[in-house]
ZAMARGU-4260 file (C-alpha; in steps of 0.2 Angstrom, whole numbers, plus 5000, padded with zeros to 4 digits):
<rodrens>
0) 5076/4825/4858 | 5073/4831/4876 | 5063/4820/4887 | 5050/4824/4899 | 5055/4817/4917
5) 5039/4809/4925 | 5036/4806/4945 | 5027/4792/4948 | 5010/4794/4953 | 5005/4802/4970
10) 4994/4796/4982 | 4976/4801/4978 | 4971/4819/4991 | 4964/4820/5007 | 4947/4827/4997
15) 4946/4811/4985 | 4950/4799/5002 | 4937/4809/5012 | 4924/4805/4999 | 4927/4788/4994
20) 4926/4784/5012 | 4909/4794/5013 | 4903/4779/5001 | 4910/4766/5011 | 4901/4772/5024
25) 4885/4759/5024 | 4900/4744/5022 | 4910/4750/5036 | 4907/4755/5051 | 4913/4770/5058
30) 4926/4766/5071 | 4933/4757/5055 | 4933/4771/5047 | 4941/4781/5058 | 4955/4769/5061
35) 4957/4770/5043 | 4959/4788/5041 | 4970/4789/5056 | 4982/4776/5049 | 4982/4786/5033
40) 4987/4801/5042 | 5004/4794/5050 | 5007/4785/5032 | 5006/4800/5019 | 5019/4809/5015
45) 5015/4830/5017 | 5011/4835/5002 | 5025/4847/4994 | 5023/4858/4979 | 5042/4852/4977
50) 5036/4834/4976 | 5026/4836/4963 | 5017/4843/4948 | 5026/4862/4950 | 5046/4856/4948
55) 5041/4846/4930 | 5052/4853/4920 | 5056/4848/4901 | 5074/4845/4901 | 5085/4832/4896
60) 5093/4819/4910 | 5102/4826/4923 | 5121/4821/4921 | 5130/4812/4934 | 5143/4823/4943
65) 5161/4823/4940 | 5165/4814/4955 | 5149/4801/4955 | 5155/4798/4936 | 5173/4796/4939
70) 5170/4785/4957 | 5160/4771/4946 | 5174/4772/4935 | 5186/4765/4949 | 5196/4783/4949
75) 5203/4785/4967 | 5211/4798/4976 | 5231/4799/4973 | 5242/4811/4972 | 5239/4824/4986
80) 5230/4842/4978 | 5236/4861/4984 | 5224/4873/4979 | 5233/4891/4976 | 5216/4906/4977
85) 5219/4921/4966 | 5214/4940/4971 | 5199/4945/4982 | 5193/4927/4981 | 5200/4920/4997
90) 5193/4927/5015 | 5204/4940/5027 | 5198/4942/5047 | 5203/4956/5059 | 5217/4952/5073
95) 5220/4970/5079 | 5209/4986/5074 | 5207/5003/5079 | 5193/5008/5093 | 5180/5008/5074
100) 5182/4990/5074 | 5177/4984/5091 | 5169/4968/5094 | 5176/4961/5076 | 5189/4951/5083
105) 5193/4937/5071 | 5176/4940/5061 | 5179/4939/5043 | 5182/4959/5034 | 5184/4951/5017
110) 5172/4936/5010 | 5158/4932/5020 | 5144/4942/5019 | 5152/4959/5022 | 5141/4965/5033
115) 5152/4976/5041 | 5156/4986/5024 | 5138/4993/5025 | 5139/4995/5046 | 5156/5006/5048
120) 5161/5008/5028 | 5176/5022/5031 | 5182/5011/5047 | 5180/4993/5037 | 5193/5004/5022
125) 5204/5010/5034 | 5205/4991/5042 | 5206/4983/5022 | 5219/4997/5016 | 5238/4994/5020
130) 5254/5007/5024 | 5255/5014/5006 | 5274/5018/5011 | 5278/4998/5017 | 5262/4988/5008
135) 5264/4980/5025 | 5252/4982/5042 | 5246/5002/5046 | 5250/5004/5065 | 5237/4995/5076
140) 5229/4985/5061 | 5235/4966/5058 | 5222/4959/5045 | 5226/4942/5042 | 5220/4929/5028
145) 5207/4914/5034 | 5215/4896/5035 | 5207/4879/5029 | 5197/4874/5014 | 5183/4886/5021
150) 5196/4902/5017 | 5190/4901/4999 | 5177/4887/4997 | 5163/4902/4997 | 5167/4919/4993
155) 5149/4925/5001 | 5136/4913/5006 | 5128/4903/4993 | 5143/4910/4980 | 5154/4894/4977
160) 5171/4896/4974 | 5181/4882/4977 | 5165/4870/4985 | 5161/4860/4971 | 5179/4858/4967
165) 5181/4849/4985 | 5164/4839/4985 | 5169/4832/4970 | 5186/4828/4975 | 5178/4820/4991
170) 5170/4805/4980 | 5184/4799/4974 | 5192/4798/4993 | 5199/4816/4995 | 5199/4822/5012
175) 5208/4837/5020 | 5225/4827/5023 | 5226/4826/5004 | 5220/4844/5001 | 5227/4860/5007
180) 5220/4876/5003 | 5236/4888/5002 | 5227/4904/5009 | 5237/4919/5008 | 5235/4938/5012
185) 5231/4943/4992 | 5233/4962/4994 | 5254/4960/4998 | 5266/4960/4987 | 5271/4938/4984
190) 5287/4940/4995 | 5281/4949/5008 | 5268/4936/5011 | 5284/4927/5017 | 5292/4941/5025
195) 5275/4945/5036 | 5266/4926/5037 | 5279/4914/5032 | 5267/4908/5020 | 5278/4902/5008
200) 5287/4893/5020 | 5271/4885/5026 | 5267/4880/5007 | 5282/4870/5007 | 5281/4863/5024
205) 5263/4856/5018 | 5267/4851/5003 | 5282/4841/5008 | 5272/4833/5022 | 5256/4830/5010
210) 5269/4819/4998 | 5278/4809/5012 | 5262/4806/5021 | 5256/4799/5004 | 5270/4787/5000
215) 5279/4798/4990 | 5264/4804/4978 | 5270/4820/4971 | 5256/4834/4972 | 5244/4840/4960
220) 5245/4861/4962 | 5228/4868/4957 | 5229/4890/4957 | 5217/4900/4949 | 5217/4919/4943
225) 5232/4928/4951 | 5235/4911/4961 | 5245/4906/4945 | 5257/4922/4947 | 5259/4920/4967
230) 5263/4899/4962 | 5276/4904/4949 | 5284/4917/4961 | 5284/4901/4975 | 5294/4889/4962
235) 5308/4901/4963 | 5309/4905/4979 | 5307/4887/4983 | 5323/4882/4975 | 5332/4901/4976
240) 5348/4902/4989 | 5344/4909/5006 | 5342/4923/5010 | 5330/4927/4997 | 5324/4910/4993
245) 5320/4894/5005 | 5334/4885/4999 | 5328/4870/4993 | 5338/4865/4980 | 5337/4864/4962
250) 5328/4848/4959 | 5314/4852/4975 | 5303/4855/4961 | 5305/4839/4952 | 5304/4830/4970
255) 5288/4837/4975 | 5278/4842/4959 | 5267/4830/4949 | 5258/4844/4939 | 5252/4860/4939
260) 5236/4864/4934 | 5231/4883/4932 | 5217/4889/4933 | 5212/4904/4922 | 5230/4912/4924
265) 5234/4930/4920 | 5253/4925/4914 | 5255/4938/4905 | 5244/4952/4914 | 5228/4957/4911
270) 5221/4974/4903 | 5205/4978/4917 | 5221/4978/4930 | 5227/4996/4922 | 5210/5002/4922
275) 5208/4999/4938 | 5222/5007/4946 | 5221/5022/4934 | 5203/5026/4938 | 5197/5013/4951
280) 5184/5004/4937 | 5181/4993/4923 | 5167/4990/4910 | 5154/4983/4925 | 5159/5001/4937
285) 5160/5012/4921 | 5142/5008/4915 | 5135/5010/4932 | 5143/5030/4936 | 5135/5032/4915
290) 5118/5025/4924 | 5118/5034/4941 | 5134/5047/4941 | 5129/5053/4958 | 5129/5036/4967
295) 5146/5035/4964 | 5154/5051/4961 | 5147/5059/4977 | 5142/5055/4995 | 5153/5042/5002
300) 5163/5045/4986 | 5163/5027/4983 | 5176/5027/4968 | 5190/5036/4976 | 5189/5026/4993
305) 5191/5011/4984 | 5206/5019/4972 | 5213/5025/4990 | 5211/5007/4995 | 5216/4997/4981
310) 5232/5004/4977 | 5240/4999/4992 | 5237/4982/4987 | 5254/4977/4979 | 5246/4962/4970
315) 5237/4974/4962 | 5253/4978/4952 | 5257/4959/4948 | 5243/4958/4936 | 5249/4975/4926
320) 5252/4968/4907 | 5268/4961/4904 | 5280/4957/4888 | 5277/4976/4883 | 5272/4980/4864
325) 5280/4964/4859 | 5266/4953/4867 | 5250/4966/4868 | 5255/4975/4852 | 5256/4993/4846
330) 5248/5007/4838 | 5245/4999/4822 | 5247/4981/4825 | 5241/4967/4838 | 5242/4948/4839
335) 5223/4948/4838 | 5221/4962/4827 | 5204/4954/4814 | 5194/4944/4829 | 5176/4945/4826
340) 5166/4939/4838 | 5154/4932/4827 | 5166/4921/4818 | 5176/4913/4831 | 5179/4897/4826
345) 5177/4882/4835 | 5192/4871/4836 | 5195/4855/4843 | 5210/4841/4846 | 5227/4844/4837
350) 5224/4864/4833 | 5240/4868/4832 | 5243/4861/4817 | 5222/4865/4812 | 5229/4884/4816
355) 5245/4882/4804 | 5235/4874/4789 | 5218/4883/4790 | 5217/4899/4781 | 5214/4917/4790
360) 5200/4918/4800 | 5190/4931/4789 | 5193/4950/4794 | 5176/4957/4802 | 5170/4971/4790
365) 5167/4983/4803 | 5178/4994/4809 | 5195/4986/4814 | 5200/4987/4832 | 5217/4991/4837
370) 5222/4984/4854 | 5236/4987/4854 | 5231/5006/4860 | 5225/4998/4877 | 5220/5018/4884
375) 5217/5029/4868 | 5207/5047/4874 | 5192/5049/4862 | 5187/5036/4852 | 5193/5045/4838
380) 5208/5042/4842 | 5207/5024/4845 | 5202/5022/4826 | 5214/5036/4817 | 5231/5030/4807
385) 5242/5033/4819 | 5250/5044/4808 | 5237/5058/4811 | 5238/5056/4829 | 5248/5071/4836
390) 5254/5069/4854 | 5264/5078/4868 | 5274/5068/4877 | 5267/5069/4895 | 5282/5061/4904
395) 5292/5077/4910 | 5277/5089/4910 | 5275/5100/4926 | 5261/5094/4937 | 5254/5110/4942
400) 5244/5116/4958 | 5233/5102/4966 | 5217/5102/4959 | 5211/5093/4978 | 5207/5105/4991
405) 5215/5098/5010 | 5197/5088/5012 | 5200/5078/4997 | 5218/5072/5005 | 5211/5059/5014
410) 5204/5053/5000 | 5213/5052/4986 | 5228/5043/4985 | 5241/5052/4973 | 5227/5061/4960
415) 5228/5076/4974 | 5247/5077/4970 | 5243/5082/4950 | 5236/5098/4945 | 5227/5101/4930
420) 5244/5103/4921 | 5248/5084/4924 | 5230/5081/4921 | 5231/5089/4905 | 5248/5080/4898
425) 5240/5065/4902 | 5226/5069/4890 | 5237/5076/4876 | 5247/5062/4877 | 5230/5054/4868
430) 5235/5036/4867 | 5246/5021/4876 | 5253/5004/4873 | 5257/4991/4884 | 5275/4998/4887
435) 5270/5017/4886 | 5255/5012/4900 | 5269/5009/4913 | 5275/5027/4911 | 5258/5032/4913
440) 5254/5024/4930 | 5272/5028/4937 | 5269/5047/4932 | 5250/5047/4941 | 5254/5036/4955
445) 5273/5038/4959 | 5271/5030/4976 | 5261/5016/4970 | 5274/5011/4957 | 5289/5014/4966
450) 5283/4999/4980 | 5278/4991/4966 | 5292/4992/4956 | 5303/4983/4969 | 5291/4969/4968
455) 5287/4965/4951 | 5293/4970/4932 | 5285/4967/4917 | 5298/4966/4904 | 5305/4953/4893
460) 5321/4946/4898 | 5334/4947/4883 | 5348/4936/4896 | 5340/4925/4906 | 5358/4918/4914
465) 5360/4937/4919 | 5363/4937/4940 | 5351/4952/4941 | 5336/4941/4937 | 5337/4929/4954
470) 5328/4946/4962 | 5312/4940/4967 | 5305/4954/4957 | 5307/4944/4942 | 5299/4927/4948
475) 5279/4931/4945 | 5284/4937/4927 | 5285/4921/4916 | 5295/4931/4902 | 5309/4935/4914
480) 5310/4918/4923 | 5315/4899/4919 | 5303/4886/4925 | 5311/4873/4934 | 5325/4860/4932
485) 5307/4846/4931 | 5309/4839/4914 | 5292/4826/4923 | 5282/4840/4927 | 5267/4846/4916
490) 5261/4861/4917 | 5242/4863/4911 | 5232/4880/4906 | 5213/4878/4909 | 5203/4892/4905
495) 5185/4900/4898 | 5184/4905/4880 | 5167/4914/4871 | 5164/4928/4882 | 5167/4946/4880
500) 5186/4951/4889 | 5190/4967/4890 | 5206/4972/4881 | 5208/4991/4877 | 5199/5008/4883
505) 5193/5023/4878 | 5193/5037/4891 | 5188/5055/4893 | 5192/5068/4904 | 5180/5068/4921
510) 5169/5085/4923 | 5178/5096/4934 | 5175/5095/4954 | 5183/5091/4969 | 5187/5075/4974
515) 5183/5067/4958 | 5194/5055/4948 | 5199/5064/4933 | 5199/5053/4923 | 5184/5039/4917
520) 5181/5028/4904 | 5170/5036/4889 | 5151/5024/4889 | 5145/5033/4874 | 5159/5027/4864
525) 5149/5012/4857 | 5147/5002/4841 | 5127/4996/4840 | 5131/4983/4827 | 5130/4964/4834
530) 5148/4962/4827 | 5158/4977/4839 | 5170/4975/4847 | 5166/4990/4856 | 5153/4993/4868
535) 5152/5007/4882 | 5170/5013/4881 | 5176/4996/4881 | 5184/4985/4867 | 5183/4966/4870
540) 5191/4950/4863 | 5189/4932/4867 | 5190/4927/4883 | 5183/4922/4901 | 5177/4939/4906
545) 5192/4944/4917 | 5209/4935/4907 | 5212/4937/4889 | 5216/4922/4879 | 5230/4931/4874
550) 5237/4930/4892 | 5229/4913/4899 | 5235/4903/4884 | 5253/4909/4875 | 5264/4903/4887
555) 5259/4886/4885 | 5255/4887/4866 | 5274/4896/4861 | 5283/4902/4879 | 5287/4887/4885
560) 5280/4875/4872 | 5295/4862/4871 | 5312/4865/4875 | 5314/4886/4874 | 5324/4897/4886
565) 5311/4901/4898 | 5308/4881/4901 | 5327/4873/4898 | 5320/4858/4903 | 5304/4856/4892
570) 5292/4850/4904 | 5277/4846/4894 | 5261/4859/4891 | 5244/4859/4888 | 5230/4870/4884
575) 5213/4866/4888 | 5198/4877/4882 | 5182/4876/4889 | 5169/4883/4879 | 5157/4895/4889
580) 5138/4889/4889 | 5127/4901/4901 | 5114/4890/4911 | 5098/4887/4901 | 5088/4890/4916
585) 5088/4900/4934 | 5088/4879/4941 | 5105/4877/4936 | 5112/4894/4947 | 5128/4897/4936
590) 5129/4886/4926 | 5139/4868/4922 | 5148/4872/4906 | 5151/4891/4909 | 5167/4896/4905
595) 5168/4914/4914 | 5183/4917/4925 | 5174/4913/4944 | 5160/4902/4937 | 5172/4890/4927
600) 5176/4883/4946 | 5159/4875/4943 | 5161/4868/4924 | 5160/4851/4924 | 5174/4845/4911
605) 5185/4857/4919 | 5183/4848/4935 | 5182/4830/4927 | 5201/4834/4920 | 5208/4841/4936
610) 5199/4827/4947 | 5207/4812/4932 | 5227/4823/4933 | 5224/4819/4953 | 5222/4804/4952
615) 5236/4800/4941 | 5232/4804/4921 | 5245/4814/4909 | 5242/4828/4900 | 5241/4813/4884
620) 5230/4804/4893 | 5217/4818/4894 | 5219/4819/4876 | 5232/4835/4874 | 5226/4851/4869
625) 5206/4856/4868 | 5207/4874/4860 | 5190/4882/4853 | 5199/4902/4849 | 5215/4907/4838
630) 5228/4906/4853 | 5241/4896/4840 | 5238/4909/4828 | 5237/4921/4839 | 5254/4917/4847
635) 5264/4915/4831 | 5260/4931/4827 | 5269/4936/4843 | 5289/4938/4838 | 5296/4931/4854
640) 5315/4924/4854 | 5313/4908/4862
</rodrens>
């Protein structure tokens, strides 16, 4: 039963004093009096609405912080932490600019309060874009990423990201000698953020030091979102011969590395990133052009700057979906193929063997989703037997005259090399998978894909001793690399379950006119019963909002769940699910227990289990696995030689 929480009384008001000394009045005398009131005056505390009756609120008691809790339980700081950010999340300042940028040396363009994107918007994406032949520095522009634990403690004022993370760390004895923040330039491809910045090198300078400096205390790594990826790429090269690699040695790992804890990984790609670089949105950006089409389609073009800009972020290209139709299905089958969102069933300690022993979680009776057709054009398509789907194949079709006139050039990036013949295939093509969708991004942006492909792949290896995979272009793709020679090291996957994550999409052709994207999802395909799947063009699963389940949780629920090929070693995994719970009330800002893929920084039991693996506990010790969603059944499903 909730309690009421009580102040204790406050002192009586100036009006009750003022007239119970009107009454003493014939006792006293008034010098007395006045002595009195002056005494009273310094005494009394102001009165404040926040003191008192205005802030009582009928709630139950606050909990105890993480780090309060686990300090009265003796927990002290141990093993030294590296904290990995993911995309966008981590602040970049300008070191060099064009005449635009004057007077913003060193002031933050990304993170912050982005002031200047609303001052000087087409100079701030000239200054944000990189060389979309190199994905390295335009002439005159060096942007560089922000060092400490302020790069991504905030992502705007007020907007924690990493903050309560660090506070709570703090109580237990953390300081900045036992925490590094490994801020990187997130828009490069992983090696070239060695090849410009020597980060990698100063990752493995730190981290080395942090472990010496601690008696020999190997570190906790903590990444979150496309983190994860950049920290898989950086075991590789860590331990990969020079040139390509540091050089470290086979067993630098195993040295160095007590855990690693991810964060809300995207191992296995995520479905939002294809529409995003295929038409610069996702559900948030589609049902705002549906809303207010003008704002985004015209004027400063908002859309097509940011595709301009966007895809000459390599990284962009790391979280493409990976593992092809094997993993994310095909046109009649996918893993999750059945999920209803009104019967997602809670699970709790020991689900793998609750997944294997339970029966089918029942089918929803409405209409069944197919996921595995991750862009379908029409929703018709999206729901019709494949066998009635008639297609073109769009692949060697002939582009045609550009549909851009010259003042579009500067800003599309690639769409003004496609007439409407491309942009016509495309449609007539009517529907993609995982492994048709790379084809489709590679035919509308050529350029894009060719950097991209000589930074990432998105395959499944079928001979992992095969000399071609030691490319670092294999590294950030967990189904084409080993994890190390660390038989001691755990590796954790912490991540949001129980909120809409979106999975496939149904597009339409854009109206004709110039400078438009041509292509946008379709918001009137919606399903109005409470049970959809679909809503505004977009067909979700479980998830944290960003990350499918699909992806944050199979590599450590089958990929390299005991001794397989892609961990020879069988360094031990665990999942743990955190259950979203949106705030009950505007006092508790995001929320304690939420579980979406930014705000989970702030959950509570997520940081109590990263705050107990730094200072010393096993993944045992934490209790194993904590799953809520199908991922074991999910992932069985999956037909994976391991």
């Amino acid at each position: 039963m909730a309690s009421i929480r009580r102040r204790k009384p406050v002192e009586p008001s100036n009006t009750s004093v003022q007239k119970e000394e009107e009454e003493d009045e014939e006792e006293e005398d008034h010098s007395k009096n006045e002595h009195r009131r002056k005494s009273d005056k310094k005494s009394k505390p102001k009165w404040s609405c926040v003191d008192n009756c205005c802030w009582m609120v009928i709630t139950g008691p606050l909990p105890d912080s993480p780090g309060v809790k686990l300090r009265k339980e003796g927990l002290k700081a141990k093993h030294p932490v590296v904290f990995v950010p993911g995309i966008v999340t981590a602040g970049l300042e300008l070191w060099e600019g064009h005449q635009c940028a004057d007077g913003l040396f060193r002031k933050r363009l990304w993170g912050g309060t982005f002031g200047e994107v609303y001052k000087r918007p087409l100079c701030w994406v000239e200054h944000m874009s990189l060389d979309n032949e190199t994905g390295l520095d335009p002439p005159g522009i060096r942007v560089r990423p922000v060092c400490g634990l302020v790069a991504a403690d905030y992502f705007a004022p007020g907007y924690f990201v990493w903050a309560v993370l660090i506070a709570n760390l703090a109580r237990i004895g953390y300081e900045e000698k036992t925490m590094y923040m490994a801020s990187y330039d997130w828009r490069l491809s992983f090696q070239n953020t060695e090849v410009r910045d020597q980060t990698l090198s100063r990752i493995k300078s730190n981290i080395e030091l942090m472990v010496e400096a601690n008696g020999g205390n190997k570190a906790v790594i903590i990444p979150h979102s496309m983190g994860v990826l950049y920290f898989l790429h950086f075991m590789k090269w860590v331990e990969a011969p020079a040139p390509m690699g540091a050089g470290g040695g086979p067993d630098w790992c195993a040295k160095h590395i007590k855990a690693v804890v991810n964060i809300g990984g995207p191992f296995l790609g995520v479905p939002k990133a294809v529409a995003g670089l295929f038409s610069a949105e996702a559900r948030d950006i589609a049902v705002a052009r549906a809303i207010a089409p003008g704002v985004l389609n015209n004027g400063f073009q908002t859309l097509q700057h940011m595709m301009r800009m966007s895809r000459t972020w390599d990284s962009t290209m790391s979280m493409i979906p990976k593992g092809g139709d094997t993993i994310w299905g095909d046109l009649d089958w996918s893993p999750e193929e059945g999920y209803s969102p009104m019967k997602r069933k809670q699970r709790n300690t020991d689900t793998q063997k609750a997944s294997q022993d339970d029966p089918e979680t029942e089918i929803s009776q409405t209409k069944r989703a197919n996921y595995g057709r991750i862009i379908s054009f029409g929703r018709d398509v999206a729901e019709a037997l494949s066998s009635d789907i008639e297609r073109i194949d769009f692949r060697d079709a002939v582009k045609g005259q550009s549909v851009a006139n010259t003042s579009c050039r500067d800003v599309w990036t690639e769409y003004h090399d496609m007439g409407y013949g491309g942009i016509k295939a495309v449609a007539e093509y009517k529907v993609y998978t995982a492994e048709s969708m790379i084809d489709l991004l590679r035919f509308v942006a050529p350029k894009m894909m060719e950097r991209g492909s000589a930074h990432f792949s998105y395959g499944i290896a079928d001979y992992l001793d095969d000399p071609k995979y030691q490319h670092y272009k294999y590294w950030s793709n967990p189904l084409e690399t080993k994890l190390p020679n660390a038989p001691e090291m755990e590796i954790f996957s912490l991540y949001g379950v129980g909120v809409p994550t979106e999975r496939a999409y149904v597009y339409k052709l854009s109206p004709s006119a110039e400078c438009t994207i041509p292509f946008q999802i379709d918001t009137s395909a919606d399903e109005h019963d409470e049970d959809s799947c679909l809503k505004g063009g977009v067909y979700s699963v479980d998830g944290d909002e960003t990350v499918p389940v699909l992806s944050s949780g199979f590599m450590c629920a089958k990929g390299w769940r005991g001794k397989t090929r892609f961990n020879p070693s069988g360094s031990r995994t665990y999942i743990r699910e955190y259950a979203h719970s949106p705030p009950a009330n505007f006092l508790e800002g995001r929320g304690t227990q939420s579980g979406a893929h930014v705000d989970i920084m702030g959950n509570f039991a997520l940081i109590e289990d990263v705050m107990r693996v730094a200072a010393g506990a096993t993944g045992e010790e934490l209790g194993g696995d904590q799953v809520y969603s199908d991922i074991f059944k999910w992932s069985e499903k999956i037909n994976l030689q391991l």
